[in-house]
C-alpha positions in Angstrom: 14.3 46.0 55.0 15.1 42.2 54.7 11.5 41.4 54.5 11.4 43.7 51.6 14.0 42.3 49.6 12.4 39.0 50.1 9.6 40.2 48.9 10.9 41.7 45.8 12.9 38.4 45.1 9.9 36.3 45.5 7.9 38.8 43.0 11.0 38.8 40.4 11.3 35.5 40.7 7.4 34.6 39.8 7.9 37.4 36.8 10.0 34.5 35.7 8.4 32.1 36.1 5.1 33.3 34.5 6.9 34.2 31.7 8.6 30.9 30.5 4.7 29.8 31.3 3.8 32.4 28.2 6.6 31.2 26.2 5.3 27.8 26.4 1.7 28.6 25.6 3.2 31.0 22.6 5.3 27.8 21.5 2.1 26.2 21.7 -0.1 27.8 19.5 3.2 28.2 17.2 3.1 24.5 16.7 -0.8 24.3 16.5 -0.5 23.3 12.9 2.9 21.6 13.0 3.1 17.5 12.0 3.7 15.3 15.2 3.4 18.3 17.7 1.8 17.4 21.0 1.0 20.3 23.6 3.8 21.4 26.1 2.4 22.6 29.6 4.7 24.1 31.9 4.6 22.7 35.7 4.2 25.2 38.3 5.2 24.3 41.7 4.6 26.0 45.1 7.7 26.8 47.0 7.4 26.3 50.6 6.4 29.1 52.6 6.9 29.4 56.8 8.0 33.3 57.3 9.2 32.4 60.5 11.6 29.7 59.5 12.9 32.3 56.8 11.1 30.5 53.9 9.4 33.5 51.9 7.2 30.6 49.8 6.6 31.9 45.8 6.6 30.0 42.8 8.8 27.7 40.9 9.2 26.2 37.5 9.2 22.5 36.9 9.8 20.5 34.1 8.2 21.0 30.5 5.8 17.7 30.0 4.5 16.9 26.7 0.9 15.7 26.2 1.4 13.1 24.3 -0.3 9.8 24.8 1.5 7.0 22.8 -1.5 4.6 22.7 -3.5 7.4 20.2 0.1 7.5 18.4 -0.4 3.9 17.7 -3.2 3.7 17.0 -3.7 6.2 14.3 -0.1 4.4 12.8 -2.3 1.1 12.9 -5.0 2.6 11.2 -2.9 4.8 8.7 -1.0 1.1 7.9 -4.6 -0.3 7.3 -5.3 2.4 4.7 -2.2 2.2 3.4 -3.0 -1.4 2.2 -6.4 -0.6 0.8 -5.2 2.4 -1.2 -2.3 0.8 -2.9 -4.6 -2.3 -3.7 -7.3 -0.2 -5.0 -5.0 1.9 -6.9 -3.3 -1.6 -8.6 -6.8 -3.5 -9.3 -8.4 -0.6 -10.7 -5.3 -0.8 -13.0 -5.4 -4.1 -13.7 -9.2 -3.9 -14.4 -8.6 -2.4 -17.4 -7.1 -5.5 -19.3 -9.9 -7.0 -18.9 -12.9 -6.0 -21.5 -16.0 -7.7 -20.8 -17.5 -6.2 -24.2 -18.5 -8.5 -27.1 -17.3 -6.4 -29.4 -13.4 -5.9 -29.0 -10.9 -7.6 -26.5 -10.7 -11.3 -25.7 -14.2 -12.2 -25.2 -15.1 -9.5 -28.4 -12.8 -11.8 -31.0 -13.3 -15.2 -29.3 -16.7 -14.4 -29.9 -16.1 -13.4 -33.9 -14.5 -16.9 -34.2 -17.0 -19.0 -33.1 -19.4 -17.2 -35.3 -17.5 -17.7 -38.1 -16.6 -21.3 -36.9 -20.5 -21.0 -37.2 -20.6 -19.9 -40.7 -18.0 -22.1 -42.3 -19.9 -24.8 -40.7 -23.0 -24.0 -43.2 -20.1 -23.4 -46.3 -17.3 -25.4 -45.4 -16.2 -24.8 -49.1 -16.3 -21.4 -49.4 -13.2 -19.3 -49.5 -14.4 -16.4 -47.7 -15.7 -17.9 -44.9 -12.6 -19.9 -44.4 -10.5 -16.9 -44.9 -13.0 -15.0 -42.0 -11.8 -17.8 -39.8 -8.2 -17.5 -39.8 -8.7 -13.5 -39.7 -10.5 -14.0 -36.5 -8.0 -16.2 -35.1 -5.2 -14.0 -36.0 -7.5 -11.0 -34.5 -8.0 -13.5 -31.1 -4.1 -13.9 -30.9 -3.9 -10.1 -31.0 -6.1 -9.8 -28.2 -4.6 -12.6 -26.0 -1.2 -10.9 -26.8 -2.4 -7.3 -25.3 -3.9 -8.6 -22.6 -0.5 -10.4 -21.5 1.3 -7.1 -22.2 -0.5 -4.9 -20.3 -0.6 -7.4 -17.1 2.8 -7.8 -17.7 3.5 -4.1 -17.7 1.5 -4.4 -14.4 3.5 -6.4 -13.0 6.5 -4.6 -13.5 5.2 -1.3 -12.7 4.2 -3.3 -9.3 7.7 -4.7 -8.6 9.2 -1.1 -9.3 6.5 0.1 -6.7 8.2 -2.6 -4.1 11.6 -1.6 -4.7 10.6 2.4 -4.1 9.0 1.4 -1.3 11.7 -0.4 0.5 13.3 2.9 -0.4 11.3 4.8 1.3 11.3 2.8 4.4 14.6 2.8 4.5 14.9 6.5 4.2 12.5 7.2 6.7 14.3 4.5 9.2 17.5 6.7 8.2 15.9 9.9 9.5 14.8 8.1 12.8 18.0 7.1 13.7 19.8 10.4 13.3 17.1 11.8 15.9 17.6 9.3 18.0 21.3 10.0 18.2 20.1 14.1 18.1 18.2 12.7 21.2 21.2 10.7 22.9 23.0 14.1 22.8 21.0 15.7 24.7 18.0 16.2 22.6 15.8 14.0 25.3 13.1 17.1 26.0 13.6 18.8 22.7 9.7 19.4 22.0 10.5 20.2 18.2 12.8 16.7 17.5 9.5 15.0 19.8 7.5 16.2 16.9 9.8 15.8 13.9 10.1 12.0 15.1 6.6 10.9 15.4 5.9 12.6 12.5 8.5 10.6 10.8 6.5 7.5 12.0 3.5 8.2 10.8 4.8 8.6 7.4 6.8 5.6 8.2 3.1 3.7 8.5 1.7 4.3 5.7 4.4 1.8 3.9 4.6 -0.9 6.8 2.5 -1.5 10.0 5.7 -0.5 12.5 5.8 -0.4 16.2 7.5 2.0 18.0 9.2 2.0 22.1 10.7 4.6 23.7 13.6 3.5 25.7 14.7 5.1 29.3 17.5 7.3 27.4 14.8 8.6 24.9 15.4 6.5 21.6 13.1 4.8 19.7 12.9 1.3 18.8 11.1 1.0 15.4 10.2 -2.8 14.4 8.7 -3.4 10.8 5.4 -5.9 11.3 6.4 -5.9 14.9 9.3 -8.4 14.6 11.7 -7.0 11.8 14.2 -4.0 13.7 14.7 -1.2 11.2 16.1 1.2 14.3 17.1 0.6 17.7 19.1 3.2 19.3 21.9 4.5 17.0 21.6 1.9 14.8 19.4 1.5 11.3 18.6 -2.2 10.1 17.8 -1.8 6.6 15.5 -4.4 4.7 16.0 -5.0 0.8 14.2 -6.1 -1.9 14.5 -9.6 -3.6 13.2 -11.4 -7.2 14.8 -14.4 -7.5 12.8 -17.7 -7.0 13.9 -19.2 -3.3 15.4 -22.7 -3.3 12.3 -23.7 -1.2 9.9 -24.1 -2.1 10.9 -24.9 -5.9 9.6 -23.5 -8.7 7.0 -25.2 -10.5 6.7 -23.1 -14.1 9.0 -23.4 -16.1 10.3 -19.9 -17.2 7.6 -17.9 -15.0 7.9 -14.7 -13.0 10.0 -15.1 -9.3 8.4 -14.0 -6.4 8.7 -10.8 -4.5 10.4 -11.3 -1.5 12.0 -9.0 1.4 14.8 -9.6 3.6 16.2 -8.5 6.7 19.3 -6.9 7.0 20.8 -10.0 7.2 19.4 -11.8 4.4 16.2 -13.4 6.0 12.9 -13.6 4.5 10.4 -12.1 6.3 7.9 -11.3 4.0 4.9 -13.2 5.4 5.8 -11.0 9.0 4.7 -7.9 6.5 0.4 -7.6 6.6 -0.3 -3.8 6.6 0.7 -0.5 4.4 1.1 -0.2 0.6 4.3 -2.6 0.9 1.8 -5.4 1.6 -0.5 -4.1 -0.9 2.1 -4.3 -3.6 3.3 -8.0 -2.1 -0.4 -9.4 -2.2 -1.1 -8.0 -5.9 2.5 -8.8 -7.1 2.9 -12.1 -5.8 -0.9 -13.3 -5.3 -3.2 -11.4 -7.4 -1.6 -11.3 -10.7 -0.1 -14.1 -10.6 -3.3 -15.8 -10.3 -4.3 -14.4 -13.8 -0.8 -14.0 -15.6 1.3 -17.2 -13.9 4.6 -16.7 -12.1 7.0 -19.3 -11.2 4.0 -21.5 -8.8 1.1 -20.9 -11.0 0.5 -20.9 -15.0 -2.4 -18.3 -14.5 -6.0 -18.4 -15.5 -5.1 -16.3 -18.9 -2.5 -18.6 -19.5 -4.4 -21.3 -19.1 -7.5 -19.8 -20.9 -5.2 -19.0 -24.1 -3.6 -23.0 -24.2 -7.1 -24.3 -23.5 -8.7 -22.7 -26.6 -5.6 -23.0 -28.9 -5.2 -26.5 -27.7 -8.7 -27.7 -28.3 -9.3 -25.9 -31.5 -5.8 -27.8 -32.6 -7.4 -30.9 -31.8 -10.4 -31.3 -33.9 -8.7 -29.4 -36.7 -6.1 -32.2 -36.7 -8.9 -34.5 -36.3 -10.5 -34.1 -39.1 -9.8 -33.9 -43.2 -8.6 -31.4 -45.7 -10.1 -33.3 -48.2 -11.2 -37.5 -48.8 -8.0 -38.0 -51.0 -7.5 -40.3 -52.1 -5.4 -40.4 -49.7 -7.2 -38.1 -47.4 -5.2 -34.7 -46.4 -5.3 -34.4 -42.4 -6.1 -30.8 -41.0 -3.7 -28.5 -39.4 -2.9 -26.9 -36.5 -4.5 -23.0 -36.5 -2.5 -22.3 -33.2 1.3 -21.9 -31.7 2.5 -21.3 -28.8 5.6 -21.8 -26.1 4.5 -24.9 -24.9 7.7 -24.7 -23.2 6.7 -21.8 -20.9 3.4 -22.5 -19.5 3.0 -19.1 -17.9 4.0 -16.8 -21.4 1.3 -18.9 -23.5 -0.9 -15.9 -23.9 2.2 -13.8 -24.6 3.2 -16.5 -27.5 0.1 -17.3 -28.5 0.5 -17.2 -32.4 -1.6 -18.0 -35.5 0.2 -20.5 -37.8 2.0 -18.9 -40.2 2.4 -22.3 -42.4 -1.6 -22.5 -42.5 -3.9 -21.3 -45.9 -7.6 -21.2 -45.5 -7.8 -24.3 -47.5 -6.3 -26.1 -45.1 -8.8 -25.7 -42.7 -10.2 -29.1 -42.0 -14.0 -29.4 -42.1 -14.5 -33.0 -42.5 -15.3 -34.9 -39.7 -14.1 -39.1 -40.9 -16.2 -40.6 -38.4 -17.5 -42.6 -38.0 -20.1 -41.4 -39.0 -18.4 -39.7 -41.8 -19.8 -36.4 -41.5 -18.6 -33.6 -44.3 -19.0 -30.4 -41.9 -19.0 -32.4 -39.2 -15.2 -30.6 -37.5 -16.5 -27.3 -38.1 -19.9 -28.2 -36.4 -18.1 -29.5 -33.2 -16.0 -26.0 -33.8 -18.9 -23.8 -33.6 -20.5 -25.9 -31.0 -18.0 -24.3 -28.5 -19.8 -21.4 -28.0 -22.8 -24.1 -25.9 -20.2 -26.7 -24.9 -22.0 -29.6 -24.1 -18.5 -31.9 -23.2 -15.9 -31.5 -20.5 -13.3 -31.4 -24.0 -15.0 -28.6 -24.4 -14.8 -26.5 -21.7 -12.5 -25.0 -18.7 -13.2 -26.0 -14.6 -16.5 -26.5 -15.9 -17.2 -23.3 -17.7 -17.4 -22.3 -21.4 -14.4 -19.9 -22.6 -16.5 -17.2 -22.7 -17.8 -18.2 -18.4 -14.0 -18.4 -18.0 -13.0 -15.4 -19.0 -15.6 -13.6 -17.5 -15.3 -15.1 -14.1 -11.2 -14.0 -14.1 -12.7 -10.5 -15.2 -15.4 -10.5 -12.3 -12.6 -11.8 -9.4 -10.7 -8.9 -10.3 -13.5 -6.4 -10.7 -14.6 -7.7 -7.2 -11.6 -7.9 -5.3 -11.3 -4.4 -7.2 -14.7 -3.2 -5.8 -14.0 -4.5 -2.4 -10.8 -2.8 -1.4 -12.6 0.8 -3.2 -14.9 0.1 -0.3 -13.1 -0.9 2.7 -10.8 2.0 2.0 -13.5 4.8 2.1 -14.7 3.2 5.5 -10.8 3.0 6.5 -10.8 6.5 6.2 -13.8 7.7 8.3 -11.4 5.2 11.1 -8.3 6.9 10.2 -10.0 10.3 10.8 -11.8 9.3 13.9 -8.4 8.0 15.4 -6.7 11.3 14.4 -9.7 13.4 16.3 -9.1 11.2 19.4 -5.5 11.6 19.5 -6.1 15.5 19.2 -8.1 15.7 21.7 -6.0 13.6 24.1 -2.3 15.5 22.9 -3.0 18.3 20.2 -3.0 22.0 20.7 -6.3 23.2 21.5 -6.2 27.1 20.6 -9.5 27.7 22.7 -7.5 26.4 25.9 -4.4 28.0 25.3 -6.0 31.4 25.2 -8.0 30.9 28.5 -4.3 29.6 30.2 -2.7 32.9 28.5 -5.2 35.3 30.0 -4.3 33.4 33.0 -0.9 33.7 33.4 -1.1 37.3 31.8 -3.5 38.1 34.8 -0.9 36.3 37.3 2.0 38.8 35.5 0.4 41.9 35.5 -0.4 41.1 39.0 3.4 39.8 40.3 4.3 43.0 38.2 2.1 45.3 40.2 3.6 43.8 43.3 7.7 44.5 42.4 5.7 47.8 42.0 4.5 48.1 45.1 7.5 47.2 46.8 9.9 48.9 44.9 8.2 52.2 46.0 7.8 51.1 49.5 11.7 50.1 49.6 11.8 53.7 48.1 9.7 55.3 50.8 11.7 53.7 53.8 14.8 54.4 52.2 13.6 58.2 52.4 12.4 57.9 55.8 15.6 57.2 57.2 17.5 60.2 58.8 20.2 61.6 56.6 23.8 61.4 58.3 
């Protein structure tokens, strides 16, 4: 009778155990779709089995082990950091792209254009009222345009420095969230499958802002580091970074007036910035504190439109003021067509005015020489279409050159990131099919395991049976009292 009790035990006790093996596999395919999930096996372990030395062998549970491979983990939060970059910096170039109109009928290069031709045609009438009058309509018209320009990369910019500040935000949020698992972990969340998912989850989306690394430490915890240097959670604790724009003591500002940098700190106040090379956070750092201010000035650099818009109203000024209203006696000298904030070298194309105290007659055509030549300032005017002088020109370049080479860098640099960011992808995609095959649920080998262990049920099942009606039979075999 003992050996049937032992038997029945050992069958009961396998029912068990092939059970939790089915709940597993159900919790698997449960989770099949679930963000962060890796696949749960259940370890089966042979108990030992001598029948003379009373050991009736069977089958025990072990411990639940996840799948999970942390080098795919990483990798696909390196890559998703990548494309994170190349996404925000596509998104902001293609936005700044559009202040810049390459046309020659509207925009900048549209109005600079009209002014030199009617530089052009005053040049053949510098008497005539009309084509004086065209001139300083153009001007005003080129003001306009230099004006809009500055507005829109202005609003740009700001739009970009809002972006930073949500972003730091979101980091911090998501670094909030980590380290309530990690204390949901501490207390005795260690081989909870469902927090495993929720926090790798949480670093993925944690990626996509800034290129983190992540270490799991002997009491389960994760240590999160932001550009792998910067802590933002280890163990119960959240390090949060903030946002900063306010021009540092070193190195000093250069431009008077012009835009501080974008700068983050630590949770103690350092700057750590340049540690910060991946995800949309970097994105918004290169085009806020590299790319536009390369075009629009900040407090380091006046700005190509900047300098574009003082170049033009500065030269223009000089041979006006050069020449004569009229030979006199005495002669009348010409006058400025142009103002600006001289004082602010990065908001010149945001100041750039026309002269309110100027009339068309006071544009000055005559050239004194020598040689004395009557048309001879509205000649070297129009001549700044060709230049043919340094005086004339910026780096080099004609005005119109200039301005198209600033529209080109950013139509390029737009161009660029549009491409590395569909090619990102296809890596981001093909890290995300190698992590699934090395941790994610595979529905194809759950249901061969659960046909398996089904089988092994039925069969453990059959057995208690089996036995229960043999116990039954002996049991009705013995002689009645």
């Amino acid at each position: 009778m003992s050996g049937l009790f032992s038997a029945i035990s050992t069958s009961a006790n396998a029912l068990d155990v092939f059970q939790s093996a089915l709940d597993t596999i159900q919790n698997n395919v449960t989770n099949s779709s679930t963000p962060g999930y890796a696949t749960q096996t259940l370890n089966l372990q042979a108990m030992p089995f001598q029948p003379t030395a009373g050991l009736p062998g069977g089958v025990s549970a072990g411990q639940v082990q996840s799948a999970r491979d942390e080098y795919s983990e990483q990798s696909v939060r390196q890559q998703f950091s990548a494309l994170g970059t190349l996404e925000q910096s596509s998104q902001s170039l293609s936005n700044i792209e559009l202040n810049f109109n390459v046309s020659n009928d509207s925009g900048i290069p549209g109005t600079l254009n009209t002014l030199l031709q009617n530089f052009s045609a005053w040049s053949v009438t510098p008497s005539d009222s009309t084509a004086r009058q065209s001139v300083i309509d153009s001007a005003q018209q080129l003001t306009q345009a230099f004006q809009q320009a500055a507005a829109g990369l202005a609003q740009n910019s700001s739009d970009t420095g809002l972006q930073i500040q949500q972003t730091v935000t979101q980091i911090n949020s998501l670094s909030a969230q980590l380290q309530a698992f990690n204390v949901q972990r501490i207390n005795g969340g260690a081989n909870d499958a469902g927090l495993d998912a929720q926090i790798h989850s949480t670093l993925e989306q944690l990626s996509e802002y800034g290129a983190v690394t992540a270490t799991t430490q002997p009491d389960g915890t994760v240590t999160v580091l932001l550009g792998g240097q910067t802590p933002l959670v280890i163990g119960t604790q959240q390090y949060a970074i903030s946002a900063s724009f306010s021009v540092p003591a070193k190195p000093p500002a250069t431009i008077a007036g012009g835009a501080p940098p974008a700068r983050i700190l630590d949770s103690g106040g350092a700057d750590i910035t340049s540690t910060i090379s991946q995800g949309k956070l970097a994105g918004q750092l290169d085009v806020y504190n590299n790319i536009l201010p390369s075009v629009i000035g900040n407090a380091y650099q006046q700005g190509g439109l900047n300098q574009m818009a003082q170049s033009v109203a500065d030269r223009v000024n000089q041979l006006l003021q050069s020449g004569n209203i009229s030979d006199g006696p005495p002669p009348v000298p010409g006058v400025a067509l142009f103002t600006y904030d001289a004082a602010h070298p990065a908001a010149i194309a945001q100041t750039l005015t026309l002269n309110n105290a100027i009339t068309p007659d006071q544009l000055a055509a005559i050239d004194p020489g020598p040689p004395y030549v009557s048309n001879g300032i509205a000649l070297q005017l129009a001549g700044l279409a060709t230049p043919t002088s340094a005086a004339d020109e910026i780096n080099g370049s004609s005005y119109a050159q200039f301005y198209g080479n600033l529209a080109a860098s950013v139509g390029s640099q737009a161009a660029s990131a549009q491409n590395q960011m569909n090619v990102q992808q296809q890596v981001l995609a093909q890290a995300r099919n190698l992590r699934s095959e090395a941790s994610g649920v595979s529905l194809n080998d759950q249901a061969a395991q659960m046909l398996q262990f089904q089988k092994a049920y039925e069969a453990a099942s059959k057995m208690v049976t089996v036995l229960d009606q043999l116990t039954q039979d002996t049991i009705n075999m013995l002689p009645t009292p």
